[in-house]
C-alpha positions as CSV (number, residue, x, y, z in Angstrom):
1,X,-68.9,-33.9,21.9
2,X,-65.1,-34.1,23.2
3,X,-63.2,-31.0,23.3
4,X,-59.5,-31.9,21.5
5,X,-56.9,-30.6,24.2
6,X,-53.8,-28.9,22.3
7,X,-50.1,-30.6,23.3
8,X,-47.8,-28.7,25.2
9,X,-45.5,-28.9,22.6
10,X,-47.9,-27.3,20.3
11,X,-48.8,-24.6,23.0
12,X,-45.0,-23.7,23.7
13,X,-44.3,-23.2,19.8
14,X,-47.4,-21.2,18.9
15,X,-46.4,-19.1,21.7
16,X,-42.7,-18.6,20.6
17,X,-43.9,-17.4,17.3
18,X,-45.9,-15.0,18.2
19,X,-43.0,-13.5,20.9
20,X,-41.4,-14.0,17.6
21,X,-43.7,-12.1,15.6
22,X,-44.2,-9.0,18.7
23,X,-40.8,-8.5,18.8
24,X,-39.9,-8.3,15.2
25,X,-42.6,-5.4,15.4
26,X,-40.9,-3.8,18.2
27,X,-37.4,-3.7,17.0
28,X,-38.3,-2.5,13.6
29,X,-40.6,0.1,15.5
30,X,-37.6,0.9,17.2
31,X,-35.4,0.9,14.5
32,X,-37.2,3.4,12.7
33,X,-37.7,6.1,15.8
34,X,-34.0,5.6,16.2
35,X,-33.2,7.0,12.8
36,X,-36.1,9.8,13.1
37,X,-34.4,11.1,15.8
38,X,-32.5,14.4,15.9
39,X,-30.7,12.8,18.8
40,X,-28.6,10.9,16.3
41,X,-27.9,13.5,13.8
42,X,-24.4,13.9,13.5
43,X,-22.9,16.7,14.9
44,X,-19.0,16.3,15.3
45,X,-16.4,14.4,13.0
46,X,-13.0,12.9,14.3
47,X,-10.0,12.0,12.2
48,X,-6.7,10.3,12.8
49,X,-5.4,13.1,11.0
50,X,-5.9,16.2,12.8
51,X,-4.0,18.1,11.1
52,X,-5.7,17.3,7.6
53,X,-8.3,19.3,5.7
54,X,-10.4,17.6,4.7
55,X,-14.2,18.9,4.2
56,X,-16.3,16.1,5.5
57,X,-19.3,18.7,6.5
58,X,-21.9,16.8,3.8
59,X,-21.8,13.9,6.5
60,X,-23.1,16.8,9.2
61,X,-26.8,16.5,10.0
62,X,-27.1,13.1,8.7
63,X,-28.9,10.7,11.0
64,X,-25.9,8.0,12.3
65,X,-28.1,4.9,11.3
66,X,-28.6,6.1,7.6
67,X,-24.8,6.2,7.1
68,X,-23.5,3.4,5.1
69,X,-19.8,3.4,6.4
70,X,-18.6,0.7,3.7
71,X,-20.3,3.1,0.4
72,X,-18.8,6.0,2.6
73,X,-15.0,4.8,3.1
74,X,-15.4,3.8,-0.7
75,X,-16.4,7.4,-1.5
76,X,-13.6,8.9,0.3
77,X,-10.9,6.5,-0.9
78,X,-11.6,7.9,-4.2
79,X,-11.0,11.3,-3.1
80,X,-8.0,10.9,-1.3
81,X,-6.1,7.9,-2.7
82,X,-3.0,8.8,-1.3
83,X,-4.4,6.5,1.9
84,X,-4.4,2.9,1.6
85,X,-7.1,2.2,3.7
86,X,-10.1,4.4,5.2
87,X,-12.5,3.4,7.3
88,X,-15.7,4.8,9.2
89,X,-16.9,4.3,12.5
90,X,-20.1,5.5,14.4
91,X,-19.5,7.1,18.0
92,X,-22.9,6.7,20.2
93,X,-24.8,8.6,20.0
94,X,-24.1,11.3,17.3
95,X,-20.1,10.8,16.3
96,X,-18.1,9.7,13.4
97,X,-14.4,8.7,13.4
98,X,-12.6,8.1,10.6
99,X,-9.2,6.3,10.2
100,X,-7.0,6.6,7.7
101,X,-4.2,4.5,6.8
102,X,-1.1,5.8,4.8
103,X,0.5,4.7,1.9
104,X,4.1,4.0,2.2
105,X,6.3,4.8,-0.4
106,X,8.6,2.3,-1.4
107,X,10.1,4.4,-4.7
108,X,9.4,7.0,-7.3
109,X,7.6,6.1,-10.9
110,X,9.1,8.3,-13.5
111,X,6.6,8.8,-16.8
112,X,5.3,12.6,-17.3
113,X,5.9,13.4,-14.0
114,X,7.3,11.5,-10.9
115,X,4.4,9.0,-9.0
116,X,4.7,7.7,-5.2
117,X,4.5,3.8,-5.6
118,X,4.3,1.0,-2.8
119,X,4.5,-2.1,-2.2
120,X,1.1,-3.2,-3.8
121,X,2.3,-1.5,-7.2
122,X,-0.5,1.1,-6.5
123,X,0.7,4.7,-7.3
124,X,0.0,7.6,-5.5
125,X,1.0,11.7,-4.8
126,X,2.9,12.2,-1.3
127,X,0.0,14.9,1.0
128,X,1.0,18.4,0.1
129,X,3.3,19.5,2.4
130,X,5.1,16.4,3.0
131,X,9.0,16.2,2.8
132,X,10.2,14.4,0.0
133,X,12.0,11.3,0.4
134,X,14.9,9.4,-0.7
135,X,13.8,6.6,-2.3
136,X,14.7,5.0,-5.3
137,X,13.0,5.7,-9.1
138,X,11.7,3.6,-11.5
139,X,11.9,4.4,-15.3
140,X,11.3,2.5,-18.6
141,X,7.4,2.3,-18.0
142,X,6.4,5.0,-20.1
143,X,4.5,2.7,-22.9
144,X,3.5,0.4,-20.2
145,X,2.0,3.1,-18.0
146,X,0.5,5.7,-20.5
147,X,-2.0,7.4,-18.3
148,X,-1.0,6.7,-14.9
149,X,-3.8,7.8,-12.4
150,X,-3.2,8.1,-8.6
151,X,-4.7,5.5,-6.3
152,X,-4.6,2.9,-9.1
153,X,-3.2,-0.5,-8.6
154,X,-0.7,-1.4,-12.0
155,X,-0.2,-5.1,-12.0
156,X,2.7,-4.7,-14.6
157,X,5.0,-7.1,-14.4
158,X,8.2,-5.1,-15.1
159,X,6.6,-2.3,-11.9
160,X,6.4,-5.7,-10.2
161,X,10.0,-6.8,-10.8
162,X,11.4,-3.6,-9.8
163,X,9.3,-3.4,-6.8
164,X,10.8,-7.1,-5.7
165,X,14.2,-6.2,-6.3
166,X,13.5,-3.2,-4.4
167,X,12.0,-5.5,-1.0
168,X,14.6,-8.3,-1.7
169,X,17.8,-5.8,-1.4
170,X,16.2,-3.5,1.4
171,X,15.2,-6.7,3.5
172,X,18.8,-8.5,3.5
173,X,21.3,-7.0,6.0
174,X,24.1,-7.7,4.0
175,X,23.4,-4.7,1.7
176,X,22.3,-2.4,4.5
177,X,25.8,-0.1,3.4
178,X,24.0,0.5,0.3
179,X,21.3,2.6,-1.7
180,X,19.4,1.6,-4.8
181,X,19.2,4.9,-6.5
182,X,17.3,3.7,-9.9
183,X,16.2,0.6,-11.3
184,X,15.4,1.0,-15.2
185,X,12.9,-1.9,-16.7
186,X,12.8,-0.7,-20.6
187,X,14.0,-4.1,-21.2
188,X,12.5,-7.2,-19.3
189,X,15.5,-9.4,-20.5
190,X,18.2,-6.1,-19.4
191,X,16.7,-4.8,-16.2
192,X,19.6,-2.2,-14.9
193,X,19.5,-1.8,-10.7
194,X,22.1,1.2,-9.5
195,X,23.4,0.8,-6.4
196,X,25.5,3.5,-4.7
197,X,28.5,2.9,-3.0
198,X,29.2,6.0,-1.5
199,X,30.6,5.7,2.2
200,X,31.6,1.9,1.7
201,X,33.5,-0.5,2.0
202,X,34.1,1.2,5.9
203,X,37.2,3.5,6.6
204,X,37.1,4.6,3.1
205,X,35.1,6.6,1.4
206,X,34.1,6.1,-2.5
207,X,33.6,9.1,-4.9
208,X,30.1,10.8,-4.5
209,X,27.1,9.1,-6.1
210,X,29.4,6.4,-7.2
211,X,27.1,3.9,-8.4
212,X,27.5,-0.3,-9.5
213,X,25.5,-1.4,-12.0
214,X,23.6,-5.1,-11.7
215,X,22.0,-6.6,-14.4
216,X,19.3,-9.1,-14.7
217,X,16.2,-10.4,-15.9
218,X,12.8,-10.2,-14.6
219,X,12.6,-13.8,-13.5
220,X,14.0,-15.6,-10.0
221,X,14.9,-12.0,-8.4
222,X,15.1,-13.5,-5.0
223,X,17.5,-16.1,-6.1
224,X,19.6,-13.5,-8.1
225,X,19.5,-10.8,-4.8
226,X,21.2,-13.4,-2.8
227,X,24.3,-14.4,-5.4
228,X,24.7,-10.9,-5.4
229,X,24.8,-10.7,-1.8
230,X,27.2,-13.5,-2.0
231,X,29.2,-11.5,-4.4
232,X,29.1,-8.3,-2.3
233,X,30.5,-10.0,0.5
234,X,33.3,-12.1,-1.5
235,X,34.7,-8.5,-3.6
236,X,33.8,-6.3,-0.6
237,X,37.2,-4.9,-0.6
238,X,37.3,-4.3,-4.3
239,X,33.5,-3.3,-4.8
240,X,34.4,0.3,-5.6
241,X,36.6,-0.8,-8.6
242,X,33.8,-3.0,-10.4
243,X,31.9,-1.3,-13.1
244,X,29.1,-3.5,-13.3
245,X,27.6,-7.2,-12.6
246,X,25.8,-9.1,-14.7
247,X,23.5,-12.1,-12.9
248,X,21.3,-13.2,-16.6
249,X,24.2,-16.1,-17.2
250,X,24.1,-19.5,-14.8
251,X,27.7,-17.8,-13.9
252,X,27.7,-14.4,-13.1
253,X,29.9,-12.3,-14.4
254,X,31.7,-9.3,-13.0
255,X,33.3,-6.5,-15.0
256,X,36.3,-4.6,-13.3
257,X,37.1,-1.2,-14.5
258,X,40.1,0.0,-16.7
259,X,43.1,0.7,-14.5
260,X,43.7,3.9,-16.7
């Protein structure tokens, strides 16, 4: 009887599967002594916020491989959504480090109380502690906003529009002289933007808090933010003595105060 002789080819792959098959054993073998060990309990946790406290001591004693860092920074977010981002990361062999990232406050949300906003029209509370900042406030969302929660994103388009004018005027150099100090959306069709004037135009200096109203509506803001830059720039000598400008007409129009 002839004996069939087996192909090389046929020889190399049976013997890649079962190197294949030996080490699949091994590494899961492995896998699972790794995450018996007390080796790679965790014993130590390190912030980017030292001097934070937070109580992170149900992550102590916890093997490092069991730790799901995505479920974790989830988990955390929720507790502390005044930071826009955080993330975990395992430290060889028996570390965590966890990163936070801030929010940055672009303006103040006025309903029952006053609400950190930025620019991804998430609101949040400033860390106790922290010094409060000048920024610019937001009213007229009350009805749109009726139980504001921190750490929530509020894709309302009037928060939105505010928020743009916000970026739009802060970004262009021609307005760096001034200050929004509040922005009220009641009315999409009548949004109101205050801008002080105080300590301009240069070598004079304008009554305290004195403030220009602008007008507009909710659509086209970056188109509207540079006529008004336009306008600044044109009436800079007499921007003190305007009482307000209105940019919802093709033309705008600029109201001068009374001479009495």
């Amino acid at each position: 009887m002839k004996k069939h002789k087996i192909n090389l080819p046929i020889k190399l792959a049976i013997l890649g599967i079962a190197i294949f098959i030996a080490l699949f054993f091994i590494i899961g073998h492995l896998g699972t002594t790794l995450k018996i060990l007390n080796y790679f309990k965790i014993k130590d946790i390190a912030l980017n916020e030292p001097e934070a406290t937070f109580d992170f001591s149900y992550l102590l004693g916890r093997n490092i491989f069991r730790i799901d860092l995505k479920k974790e920074s989830r988990y955390i977010s929720e507790l502390y959504p005044v930071y826009k981002n955080i993330r975990l990361f395992r430290i060889l062999p028996n570390r965590l480090f966890i990163r936070f990232t801030d929010r940055n406050p672009l303006a103040y949300v006025k309903l029952y109380r006053y609400f950190c906003v930025d620019s991804d029209a998430t609101l949040f509370d400033l860390p106790q502690g922290q010094e409060t900042q000048d920024l610019p406030v937001i009213i007229g969302l009350e009805r749109k906003i009726p139980g504001p929660k921190p750490g929530k994103q509020y894709n309302i388009k009037e928060l939105i529009t505010a928020l743009n004018i916000i970026k739009e005027i802060e970004t262009n150099n021609l307005f760096k002289e001034y200050k929004i100090k509040r922005i009220d959306v009641v009315n999409p069709a009548n949004i109101s933007c205050f801008i002080q004037l105080s300590g301009y135009p240069k070598g004079r200096v304008a009554a305290d808090f004195q403030v220009l109203e602008v007008k507009m509506e909710q659509d086209d803001i970056s188109d509207k933010i540079r006529v008004l830059a336009g306008l600044f720039t044109q009436l800079k000598d007499d921007i003190s003595n305007i009482k307000y400008i209105d940019l919802r007409f093709k033309e705008p129009v600029v109201k001068f105060k009374d001479a009495t």
